[in-house]
N, C-alpha and C positions, 0 to 999 in steps of 0.2 A: 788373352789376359792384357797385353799392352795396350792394343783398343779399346775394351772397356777400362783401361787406367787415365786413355787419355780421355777417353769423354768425359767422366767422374771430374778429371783435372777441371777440363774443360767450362763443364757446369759448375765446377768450383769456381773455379776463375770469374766466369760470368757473375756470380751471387756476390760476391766478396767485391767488387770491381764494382758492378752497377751499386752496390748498397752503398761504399763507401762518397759516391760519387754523389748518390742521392741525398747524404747526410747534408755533404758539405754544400750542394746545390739547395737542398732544402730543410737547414738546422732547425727548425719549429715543427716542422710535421711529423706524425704518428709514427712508429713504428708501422702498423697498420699499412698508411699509406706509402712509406717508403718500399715495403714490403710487396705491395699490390705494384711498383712500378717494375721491381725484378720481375717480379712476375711475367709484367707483358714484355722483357726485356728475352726472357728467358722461352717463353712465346714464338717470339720471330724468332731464333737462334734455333731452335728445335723443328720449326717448319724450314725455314732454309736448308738445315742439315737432311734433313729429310728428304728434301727435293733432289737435294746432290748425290746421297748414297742410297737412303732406303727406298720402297715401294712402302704404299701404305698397308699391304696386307705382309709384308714384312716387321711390319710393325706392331702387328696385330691388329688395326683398322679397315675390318675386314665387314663382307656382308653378312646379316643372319644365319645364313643356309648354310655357312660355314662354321656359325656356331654348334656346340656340344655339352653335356653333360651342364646344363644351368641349372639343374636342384642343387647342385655344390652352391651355388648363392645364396641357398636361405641362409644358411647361419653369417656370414658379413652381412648379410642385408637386413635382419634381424638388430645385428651389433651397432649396425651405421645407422637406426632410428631410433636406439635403448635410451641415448639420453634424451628423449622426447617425450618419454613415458611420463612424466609427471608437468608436460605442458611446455612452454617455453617464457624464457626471462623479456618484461617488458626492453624493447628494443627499438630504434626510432627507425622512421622508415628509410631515410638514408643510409645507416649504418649497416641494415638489413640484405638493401642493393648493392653496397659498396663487399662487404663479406660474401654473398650469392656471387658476384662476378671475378672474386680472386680465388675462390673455391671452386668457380668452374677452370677459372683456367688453371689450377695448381691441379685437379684432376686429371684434366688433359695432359699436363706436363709431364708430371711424374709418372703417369703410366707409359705414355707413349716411351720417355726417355729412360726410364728404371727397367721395366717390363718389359718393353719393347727393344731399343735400340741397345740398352747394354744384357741383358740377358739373352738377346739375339746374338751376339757378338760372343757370348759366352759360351752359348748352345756346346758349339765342338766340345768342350770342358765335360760335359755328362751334364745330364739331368740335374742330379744332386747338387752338384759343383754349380753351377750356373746359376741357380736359384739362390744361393748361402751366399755365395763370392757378391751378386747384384744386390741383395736385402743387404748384405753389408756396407757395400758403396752408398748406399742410398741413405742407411743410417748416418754414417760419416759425413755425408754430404748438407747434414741436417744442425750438424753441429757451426755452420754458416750466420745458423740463424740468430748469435752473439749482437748478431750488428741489427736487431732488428728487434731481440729484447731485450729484457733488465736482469734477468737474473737467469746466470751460470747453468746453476740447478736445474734450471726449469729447462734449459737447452741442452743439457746432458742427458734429461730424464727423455724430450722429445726422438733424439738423436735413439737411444734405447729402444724406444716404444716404436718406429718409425721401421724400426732393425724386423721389430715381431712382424707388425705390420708389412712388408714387402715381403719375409720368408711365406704368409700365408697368401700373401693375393702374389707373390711368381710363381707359387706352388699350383693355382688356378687359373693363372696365364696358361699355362700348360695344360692344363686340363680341358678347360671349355676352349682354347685354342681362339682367344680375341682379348682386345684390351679394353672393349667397347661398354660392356656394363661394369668394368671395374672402374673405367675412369666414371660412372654415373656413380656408385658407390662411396668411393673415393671423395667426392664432393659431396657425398650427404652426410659422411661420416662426418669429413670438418665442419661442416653445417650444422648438423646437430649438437654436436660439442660444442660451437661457440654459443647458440641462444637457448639448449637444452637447460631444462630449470631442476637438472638432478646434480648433486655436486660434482662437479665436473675432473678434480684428482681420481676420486674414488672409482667413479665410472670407466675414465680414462687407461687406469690401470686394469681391470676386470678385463676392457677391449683386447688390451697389451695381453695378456695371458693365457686366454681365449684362442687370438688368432696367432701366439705362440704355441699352441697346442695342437691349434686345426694346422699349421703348415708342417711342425713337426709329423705329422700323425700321414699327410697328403706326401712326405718326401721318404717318407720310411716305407710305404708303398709303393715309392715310385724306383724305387731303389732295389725291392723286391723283385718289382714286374723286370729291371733292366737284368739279374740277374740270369746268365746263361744259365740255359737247363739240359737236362740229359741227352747227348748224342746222339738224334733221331735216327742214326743208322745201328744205336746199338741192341742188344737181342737178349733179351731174357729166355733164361733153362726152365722148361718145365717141368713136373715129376716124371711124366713119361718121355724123358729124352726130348722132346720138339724142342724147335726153337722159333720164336716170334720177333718181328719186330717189337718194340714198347709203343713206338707210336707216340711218344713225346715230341710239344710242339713247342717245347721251352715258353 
């Protein structure tokens, strides 16, 4: 728990630190773009750390043959193109390059660092624990993003929605056992949302509810399975006096 407290810090620190830095370095530009330099700020900071403690298949950046159970992806992957469904909002082609390239590497980021590195750190905690405790950090860690827009609300609500979001993709960290199409997911989710031309509150929350649903739904089964079961050495009474093993394999 201490370790993943100080990464959270950590990557705390980095967000708040770089942002404020980018304000005052450059008071005219976008949120957006100040945004996009944490980003790559947060980038290098994440592959550095990684070179120093992790392996990258401890990270979950692993190769295919080690992947598992990927029909769990239809329904995110489903969720991550819904606001497409009614086309996409005219958008200029810079604007389009500039969001495609902070969406890939905020996909990169967050999985490797959320899913990866502090849920890794978690693990010993239990299954359950490790997934709840990281989608929390990550929530938290969302509420940063004050310095990067206008309204409160709107970083409260992300910070929320961010919470559902990691409880159902650390639930399938675990599952398919890589971080490799969630960080693809991940980027298309934010991708879609920003130029999807369905209103984008409405759909945003439906997302939030959904993959609050599918991760509750993925950790109450996972919780099940961890559950010990019957004492394979114990013996059930027949009617006619025998006794057998049960043969339980918990």
């Amino acid at each position: 728990m201490r370790r993943a407290a100080l990464i959270w810090a950590a990557a705390l620190a980095l967000t708040v630190g770089g942002g404020v830095i980018a304000k005052l370095l450059l008071p005219d530009a976008s949120g957006t773009i100040r945004a996009l330099l944490v980003t790559q700020l947060l980038f290098v900071a994440i592959l550095i750390a990684r070179a120093r403690w992790w392996t990258w298949a401890e990270v979950g950046v692993n190769r295919p043959r080690t992947w598992r159970r990927l029909h769990l992806l239809v329904l995110p992957a489903i969720l991550a193109v819904s606001p497409l469904a009614l086309g996409v909002e005219p958008t200029p082609a810079g604007t389009v390059a500039l969001l495609a390239t902070g969406y890939a590497l905020t996909g990169f980021n967050e999985e490797v660092l959320w899913r990866g590195m502090v849920q890794g750190v978690l693990a010993p905690t239990g299954v359950v624990r490790s997934v709840v405790v990281a989608a929390a950090l990550f929530g938290s860690a969302h509420l940063a993003n004050v310095l990067f827009r206008d309204s409160v609300g709107l970083v409260l609500a992300q910070a929320w929605g961010a919470f559902c979001f990691g409880l159902a993709y650390g639930a399938l960290r675990n599952r398919i056992n890589t971080v490799v199409p969630l960080m693809v997911l991940h980027a298309v989710t934010d991708m879609a949302a920003a130029v999807g031309a369905l209103p984008k509150i409405p759909t945003l929350v439906v997302e939030d509810v959904v993959l609050l649903a599918l991760g509750i739904v993925l950790l109450v089964q996972d919780h099940r399975a961890a559950r010990p079961g019957p004492d394979p050495q114990a013996t059930t009474s027949l009617d006619d006096g025998q006794t057998y093993n049960n043969g339980a394999s918990g």
